[in-house]
C-alpha angles and dihedrals in degrees: 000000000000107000118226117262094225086082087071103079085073129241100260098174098202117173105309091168137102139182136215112197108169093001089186081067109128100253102204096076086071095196115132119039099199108187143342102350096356112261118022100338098290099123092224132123108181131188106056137075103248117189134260097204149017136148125240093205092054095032092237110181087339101138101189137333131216133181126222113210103229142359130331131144084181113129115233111253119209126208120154104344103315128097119210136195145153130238136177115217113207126212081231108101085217112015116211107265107166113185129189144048106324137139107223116110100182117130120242105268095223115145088165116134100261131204115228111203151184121203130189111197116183112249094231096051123016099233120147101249093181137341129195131207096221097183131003113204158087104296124260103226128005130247144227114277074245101055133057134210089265102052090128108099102220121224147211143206095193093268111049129036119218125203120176117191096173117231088012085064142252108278126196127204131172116241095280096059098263116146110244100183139304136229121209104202088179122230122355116190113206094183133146097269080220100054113022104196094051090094111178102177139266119283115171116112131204120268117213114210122154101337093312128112114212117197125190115204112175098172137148099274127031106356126206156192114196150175134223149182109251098206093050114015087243108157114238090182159331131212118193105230120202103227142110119243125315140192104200143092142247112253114200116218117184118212140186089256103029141359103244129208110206127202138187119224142135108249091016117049099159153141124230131180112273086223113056109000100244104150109247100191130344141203143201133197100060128134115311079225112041123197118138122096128240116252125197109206131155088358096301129109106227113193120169131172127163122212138092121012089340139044095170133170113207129187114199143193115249094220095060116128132180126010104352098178119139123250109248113284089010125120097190147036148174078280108029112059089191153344154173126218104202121033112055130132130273106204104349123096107224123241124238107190123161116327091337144072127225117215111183118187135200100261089045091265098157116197119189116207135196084232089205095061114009101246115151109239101178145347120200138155118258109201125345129261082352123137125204131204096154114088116237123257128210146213146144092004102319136105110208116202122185111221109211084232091060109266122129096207109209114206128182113243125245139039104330119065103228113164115224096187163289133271131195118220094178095225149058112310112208111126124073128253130255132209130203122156097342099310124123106222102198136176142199147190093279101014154035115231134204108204125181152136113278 
């Protein structure tokens, strides 16, 4: 069997997860940035002027810059000053990272003794404040030549500070470093469902709501969605989902009638109540590798994956309940106001800024939608010969999308595709960004950047 060639751009894994800690928090301060995209899962950070451009050699408008020993495709997370990310450090002096358009789905072969940490910078000045070893160990499972052993984004509700390392565990400290408590969920085996062996590493972060932790682990036995207590690590509860592995992360939505976690998957797109797991709708045809996380803007669900028969983008009510699924040949029903079956993205989250919706693809293929109605505005090319795995960003009228190769594109919000610029980062791009007051926090393959006007 000739394996697709989508596979080929390589699961990175790279942070698909979010946090909401207080989601009644006025937004437009655009401060903290607590998990995967900041809030919800929106990628946007409102109420400050953020560059366009700046200059790594000359230091223009760089503000300070860190490096991170090791690996890590986690995305930083900001909350009161402090920045936070994760990071595996590998016995190999150079551990294998391969980035790019390429075919080859075979895992890294790495049985070195790894470190897994946990690092808090302060915002004004990039120094490290504290940093924890987590877990100490051969890895469980391997990982994509893409992706690295520290692909969940953590997240924070101000309070508590979650890192999930997969099979290595999900470990919880307060703001100060201290460790809290720790949950080993065993092995969880992020493969390809159509080739097992070919293990690329687990991606799904922890999602903070209310006190209560909610963890998403689509892997190839025993699948679930859970619940935790986020002071102690207590289960709540655990429901068995139905699905190959998956990449993405739960978003939380809360409505009028219930409070909904939804997830991304393949044979189970679905929404269930955040308070007792009781699936609420459900449906099929999605990606047969699911990454990208679900977004809630301007009262739709958008979920998109790329992979297999389908690469769909949906946009659904949030008032949808039972079996949603369309009807042969249909791209809508009484649930789903609209969908395509073919164009959606592989690794990227789309964007939802404004009236429009941003659909990045792999190759820099760049679809603008009309996010109310589904009608295509533009398509346009964003780099050439550029790939993307990192998902865009966006503030004060810009959307900001990391090229693998180390380019931050900067392209002008609306209906009109107008490219602002280019920046070299002068290194490999797979995390991404993160916003607070105005100030990009990027990072790249060796180190954590604070870029800003000055």
């Amino acid at each position: 069997m000739k394996i697709r060639f989508a596979v080929s751009i390589g699961l990175v894994f790279m942070a698909f997860t979010f946090l909401t800690p207080t989601l009644s928090q006025d937004r437009s301060e655009g401060i903290n940035w607590p998990g995967f995209r900041g809030h919800n899962a929106d990628g946007i950070a409102e109420g400050y002027k953020t560059p366009i451009s700046w200059n790594v050699d000359s230091s223009q408008n760089i503000k300070w810059k860190t490096d991170i020993p090791g690996l890590g495709h986690s995305s930083p997370i900001v909350w009161g000053g402090r920045i936070f990310v994760t990071t595996a450090i590998s016995g190999l002096e150079n551990p294998e990272l391969k980035v790019g358009l390429y075919g080859s789905i075979n895992p890294v072969e790495d049985d070195t003794v790894h470190e897994f940490k946990v690092y808090c910078l302060d915002i004004r000045t990039g120094r490290i404040l504290w940093q924890h070893t987590a877990h100490k160990g051969v890895p469980k499972v391997k990982r994509h030549p893409k992706a690295t052993h520290a692909n969940s984004t953590p997240a924070t509700d101000g309070k508590h500070v979650l890192a999930f390392f997969g099979s290595e565990g999900l470990f919880c400290y307060d703001m100060d470093g201290k460790p809290l408590w720790k949950k080993d969920f065993g092995v969880l085996d992020s493969a390809f469902f159509m080739v097992p062996t070919a293990q690329w590493g687990f991606a799904s972060s922890p999602v903070i709501h209310e006190g209560v932790v909610i963890v998403q682990a689509d892997v190839m036995k025993d699948s679930f969605l859970a619940a935790f207590e986020v002071e102690t690590g207590k289960e709540i509860w655990r429901t068995p989902r139905g699905d190959v592995p998956t990449w993405s992360t739960p978003t939380i939505h809360v409505g009028e009638e219930k409070t909904q976690v939804i997830v991304n998957g393949f044979k189970h797109i679905g929404s269930y109540d955040f308070k007792t797991g009781e699936e609420i709708w459900n449906l099929g045809e999605g990606g047969d590798i699911p990454v990208p996380t679900p977004v809630v803007a301007n009262g739709l669900v958008f979920i998109n994956g790329a992979h297999g028969k389908f690469s769909p983008i949906y946009a659904i009510k949030l008032e949808a309940r039972g079996d949603i699924s369309l009807e042969p040949g249909a791209t809508s029903n009484a649930h789903v106001v609209w969908s395509i079956r073919r164009g959606g993205a592989y690794m990227q989250t789309p964007l939802i800024y404004g009236d429009y919706l941003y659909n990045l693809r792999g190759n820099g293929a760049l679809e603008c939608y009309h996010a109310q109605t589904g009608e295509r505005i533009y398509r346009e090319q964003v780099g050439e010969r550029a790939s993307f795995s990192a998902s865009g960003v966006a503030a004060d009228g810009k959307l900001y999308f990391p090229s693998e190769q180390g380019d931050i594109f900067v392209v002008k919000a609306g209906k009109e595709f107008e490219l602002l610029g280019a920046n070299a980062m002068n290194d490999i791009l797979m995390a991404t960004p993160a916003i607070s007051e105005g100030i990009l926090f990027i990072r790249s393959h060796h180190s954590l950047f604070a870029i800003s006007e000055k």
